[in-house]
Structure formats: C-alpha cells, structure tokens
N, C-alpha and C positions, 0 to 999 in steps of 0.2 A: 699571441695571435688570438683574435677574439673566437666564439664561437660561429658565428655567421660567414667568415672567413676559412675555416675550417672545414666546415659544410655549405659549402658555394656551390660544388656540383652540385651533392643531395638536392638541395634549396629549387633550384633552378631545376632540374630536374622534375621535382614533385609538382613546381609550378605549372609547368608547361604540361605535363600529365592532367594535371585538374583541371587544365581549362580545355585541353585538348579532348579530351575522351569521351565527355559529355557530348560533345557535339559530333564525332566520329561516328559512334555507338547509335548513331538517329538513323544512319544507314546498313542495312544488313551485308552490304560488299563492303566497304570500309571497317566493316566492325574486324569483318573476318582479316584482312589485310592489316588491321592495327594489332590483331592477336600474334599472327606470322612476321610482323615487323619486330616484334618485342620480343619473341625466340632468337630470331636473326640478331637482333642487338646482346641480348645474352651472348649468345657464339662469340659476336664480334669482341666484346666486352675480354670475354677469356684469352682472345689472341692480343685485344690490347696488356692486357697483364702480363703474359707468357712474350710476347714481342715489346712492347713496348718500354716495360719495366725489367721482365728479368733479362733479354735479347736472345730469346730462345726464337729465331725464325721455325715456326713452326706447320706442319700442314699438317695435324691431325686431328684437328680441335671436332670435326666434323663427327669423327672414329668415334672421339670420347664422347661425344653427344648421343650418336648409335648406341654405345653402352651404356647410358642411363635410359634411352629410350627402351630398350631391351630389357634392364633392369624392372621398367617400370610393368611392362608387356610378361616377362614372364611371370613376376609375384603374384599380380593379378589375376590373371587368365591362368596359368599353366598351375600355379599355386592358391590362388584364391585368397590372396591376401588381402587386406581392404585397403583400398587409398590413402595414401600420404604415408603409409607402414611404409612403403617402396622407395620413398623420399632416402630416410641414408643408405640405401642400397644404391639406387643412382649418384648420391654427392662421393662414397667411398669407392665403388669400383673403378673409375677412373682414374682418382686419386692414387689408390694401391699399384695401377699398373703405370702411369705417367712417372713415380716418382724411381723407381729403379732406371727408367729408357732413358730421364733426365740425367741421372749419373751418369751413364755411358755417352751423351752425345752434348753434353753442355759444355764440355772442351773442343770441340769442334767447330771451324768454322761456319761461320753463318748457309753457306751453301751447302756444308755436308749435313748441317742440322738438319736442313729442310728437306733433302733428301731421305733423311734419316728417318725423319716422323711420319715422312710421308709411306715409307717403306712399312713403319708400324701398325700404321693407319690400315694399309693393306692387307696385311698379315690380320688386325683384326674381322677386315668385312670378309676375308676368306675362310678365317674361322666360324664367324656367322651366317654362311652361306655352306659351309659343311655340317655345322651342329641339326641336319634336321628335323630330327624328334625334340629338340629342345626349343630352336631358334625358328620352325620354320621351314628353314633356309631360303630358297630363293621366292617362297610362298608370302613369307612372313606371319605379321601375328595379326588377328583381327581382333575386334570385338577387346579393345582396353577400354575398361567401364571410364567415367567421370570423377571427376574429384567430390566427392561429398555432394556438395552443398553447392558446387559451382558445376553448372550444366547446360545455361544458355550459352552463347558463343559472347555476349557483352560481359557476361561473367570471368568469359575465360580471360578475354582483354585486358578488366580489369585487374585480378590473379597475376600476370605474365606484366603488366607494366609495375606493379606493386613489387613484384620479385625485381625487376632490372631494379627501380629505386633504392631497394636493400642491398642488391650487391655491388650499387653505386655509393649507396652511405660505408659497406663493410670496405669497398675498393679503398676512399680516400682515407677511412682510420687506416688504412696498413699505409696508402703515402704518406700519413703525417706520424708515422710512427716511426722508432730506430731501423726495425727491419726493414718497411720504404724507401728512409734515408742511405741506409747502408746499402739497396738493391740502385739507389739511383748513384751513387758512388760507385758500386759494381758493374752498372752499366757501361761506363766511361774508363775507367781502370781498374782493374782484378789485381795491380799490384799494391797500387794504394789502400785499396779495402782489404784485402787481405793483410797489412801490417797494423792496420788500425784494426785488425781482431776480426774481423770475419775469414767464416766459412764459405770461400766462395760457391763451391759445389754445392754443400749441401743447404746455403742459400736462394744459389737456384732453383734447385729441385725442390723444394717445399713450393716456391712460387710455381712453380710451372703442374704441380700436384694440383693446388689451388684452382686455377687457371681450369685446368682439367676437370674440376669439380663444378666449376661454375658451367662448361659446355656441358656436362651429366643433367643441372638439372635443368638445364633448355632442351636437351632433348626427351629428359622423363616429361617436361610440359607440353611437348610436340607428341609424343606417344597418347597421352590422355585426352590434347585436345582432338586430334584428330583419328582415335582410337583405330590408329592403326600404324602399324612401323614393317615394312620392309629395308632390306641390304641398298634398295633403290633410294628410301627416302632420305638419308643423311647420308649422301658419297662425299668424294673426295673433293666431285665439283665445288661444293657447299664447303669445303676447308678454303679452297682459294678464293670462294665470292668472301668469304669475311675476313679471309687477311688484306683481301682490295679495299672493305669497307675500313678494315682500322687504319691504315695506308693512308685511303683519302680521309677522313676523318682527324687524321692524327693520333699514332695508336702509342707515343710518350704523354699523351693530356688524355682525362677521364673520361671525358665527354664528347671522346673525338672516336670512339669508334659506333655510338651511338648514333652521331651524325654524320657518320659515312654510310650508315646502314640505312639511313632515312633516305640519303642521297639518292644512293646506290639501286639498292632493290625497293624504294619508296618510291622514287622516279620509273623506275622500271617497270613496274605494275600500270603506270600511263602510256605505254609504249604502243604503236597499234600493232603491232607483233613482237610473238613471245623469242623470234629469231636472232632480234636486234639488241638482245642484252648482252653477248658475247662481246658487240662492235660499241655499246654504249660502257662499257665497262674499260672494256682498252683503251678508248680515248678518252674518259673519266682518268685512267692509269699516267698515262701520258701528258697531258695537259697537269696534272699537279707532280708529276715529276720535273717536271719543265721550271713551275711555276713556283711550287712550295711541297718541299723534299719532305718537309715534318706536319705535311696534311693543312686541310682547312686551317686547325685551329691554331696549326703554326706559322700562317700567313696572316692571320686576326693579330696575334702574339706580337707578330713582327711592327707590325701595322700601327698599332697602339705604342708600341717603344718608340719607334719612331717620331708619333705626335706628340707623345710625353716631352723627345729631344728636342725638340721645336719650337715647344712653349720655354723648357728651360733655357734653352739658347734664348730664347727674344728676351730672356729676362737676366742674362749674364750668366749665366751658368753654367752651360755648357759650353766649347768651344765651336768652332768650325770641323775644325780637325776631328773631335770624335764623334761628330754628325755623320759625316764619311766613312770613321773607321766602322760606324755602326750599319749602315749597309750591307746587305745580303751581296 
C-alpha cells in the first residue's frame, strides 16, 4: 500500500484545515467556533476509537476530558506549573483510570457498557464537585493562564486543528498496524481473534485508555483556551452529543466523527435558538438510523461500491445477481 494511501485521512484532512482556517480566522465568531469545533471533534474522535474500533459503547469520554481539563487547571493555578508541563498530566490520568474500568466492563454487553461508563463518569463529576479546596467544586477553577506562545483565539484554532490532524495521522498508524488489524477482527469476533493470539481484554483496554487519552488532552485545550473549567463545563450531556457525532459521522471510518461534529454542533451554532439542538440532534439521530446504520461515511462507502458494480457489470464482470446481493 503506497504511502498516500496510507495517509488518506491525514492528507485530506490537513487539506481542508489549510484552506479552511485562513479564511475562518478573518472572523472573530467563527474564529472562536472553529477553536470549540476542533475540541468537540477531539471528544468525538476518542468515542470513534473507544466505539468504533475497540466497541466499547461508551458515555464517559466527556468525564475523561473533565480530567485533563482539571489536570491542566490545577498544575497551573493551584501549583504554578508552566504550560504544556500539564500536557502528560492530562494524556496519563485518564488513561491510568480508563484502563482498569475497561477490564471490568469490556465483557459486557453493549448496553450494560454504556451504563457502566456512564455510571463512572458520574462518580468522577461527583468526586469533582466534593474535592473543594482542590477542585473548586461547584465554583470551579478560574484564571488557567495560556499556552506560551499561543494566546490570541486564531492561535488557539490553529494549536486545536493542528492536534486533531496528529491524532488523526497517530489514529490511522494504529489502523494500519497489527494492533488495528487485530482490534478490527476483535470487533466482529473475540473468538476468532482470540485463537489467532490475541488478548482480547487487554486489547481493549489499551484501546479504550488511548481513547481516554485523546478526550484529556481536548479537555486540557478547552481548560487553557477558555481559562476556565467548572463540573458544568464538560457534563455528561457533552458524552452523548459526541457519541451522536461519531454515530452520524461514522464512528468505524476515521474521519467520520470529525464530520459528524461539523454536522452536528457545526450546524447548530446556525440555529436561531440554542433550544432546538436537542430536536435537531434527534432527527439528525433518526434520519441516519433510518437511512445509513454505519454514519455518513458509510452511506458514501456504500454508494461508491455500488458505482464501481455498475461500471463492472456494463463491462462483463460482474453479474446481475451480485449487483442485488450487494444491496443494503
């Protein structure tokens, strides 16, 4: 597989970042909305991983974002750390607590998972709303200085679209690697990846650590850019808006929770009230359940195999017969 091939999301990705940002960044409300879109695609990004790849239905991606946000908020302010020290603080604490909750709830079905995280998730914002000489609590933390050297809000944009593209380049090395190959075997059957030598469990839970890691440091970027983090600002709501986003997106393809996030909460921001994102979200939900089970980019997917069997059939190739079998 060539290298272009390989790096197809990257690629496409960085494209559309460079032509887009420049011309975003000419607006100071768009600036700020491309900053808080490129967090939200981080989040979405982790649930695509943790859902998509490992099939951990997940609802606490939000939690572990809170805790790199927190991570970032106390180093700084409560400890006086200087920016970007707070960085493996945020990617590891999540990490350390996701990968234990992942052992115990990664043999459980899909609905007790989600209940499960969700339950986690809770127990974290509760602990965060109790620590309050540390956390806060229900006050939260103010005053989280800037990152160095990036301090405008077109700064931060650029910073927060620059990260999605790395952990869109670090995302596809792990799908073209054995471990991706073997998670996407694991998705489908735990009997068959398990004889062929995998760990299933502790295949999961590395992924779903990961996963974890990558929602820490969207939330250490939401702490910095918005130098401020309360128990309010990354709830539980914000676990389900972005498992919606990788859902309609397509949270099995890379670049499908990305483009559920643009959808989603990109379209939303045009709405003339902030009440109609609950009823725009459900029928977004609905209409691609309806429509296409495996998201936007798995109605593209479908779409494209199909013209491919079309041109091959007019040319002998294929039959009639598996033009039909190949129908949704």
């Amino acid at each position: 597989m060539s290298v272009v091939a390989r790096r197809g999301n990257t690629l496409v990705l960085a494209i559309c970042v460079l032509i887009a940002l420049p011309v975003v960044t000419r607006n100071a409300v768009w600036t700020d909305s491309a900053a808080l879109l490129g967090i939200y695609a981080l989040l979405a990004l982790s649930v695509g991983l943790s859902y998509g790849q490992a099939g951990i239905l997940t609802l606490s991606q939000a939690a572990f974002a809170s805790l790199g946000a927190y991570a970032a908020a106390i180093c700084t302010v409560r400890w006086g750390w200087p920016p970007l020290a707070d960085l493996p603080v945020a990617l590891l604490l999540p990490a350390l607590i996701a990968f234990p909750v992942a052992r115990l709830v990664a043999r459980l079905s899909p609905l007790a998972t989600a209940l499960s995280t969700l339950a986690i998730g809770s127990i974290i914002a509760i602990a965060i709303r109790s620590a309050d000489d540390f956390t806060g609590g229900y006050m939260g933390i103010a005053g989280v200085p800037s990152i160095g050297f990036v301090k405008a809000p077109a700064s931060y944009a650029w910073l927060i679209w620059t990260m999605v593209v790395i952990v869109v380049f670090l995302y596809e090395n792990l799908c073209h690697s054995a471990y991706g190959r073997a998670l996407n075997v694991l998705r489908f059957d735990q009997a068959r990846a398990a004889a062929d030598g995998v760990n299933p469990p502790m295949l999961v839970s590395a992924a779903f650590a990961i996963s974890s890691s990558i929602a820490g440091v969207s939330g250490w970027l939401y702490a910095h850019y918005i130098s401020f983090v309360s128990p309010e600002s990354l709830d539980a709501h914000l676990s389900i808006s972005a498992l919606l986003m990788a859902v309609v997106g397509g949270a099995e393809f890379i670049l499908g929770p990305i483009l559920g996030t643009l959808l989603l909460d990109g379209l939303t921001r045009l709405l003339p009230a902030a009440e109609l994102q609950g009823v725009y979200y459900g029928i977004a939900l609905i209409v691609i359940l309806l429509v296409a089970r495996r998201g936007i980019f798995g109605l593209i997917e479908g779409g494209l195999a199909q013209v491919r069997q079309l041109r091959r059939s007019r040319s002998g190739e294929v039959t009639a017969l598996e033009i039909e079998a190949s129908r949704p």
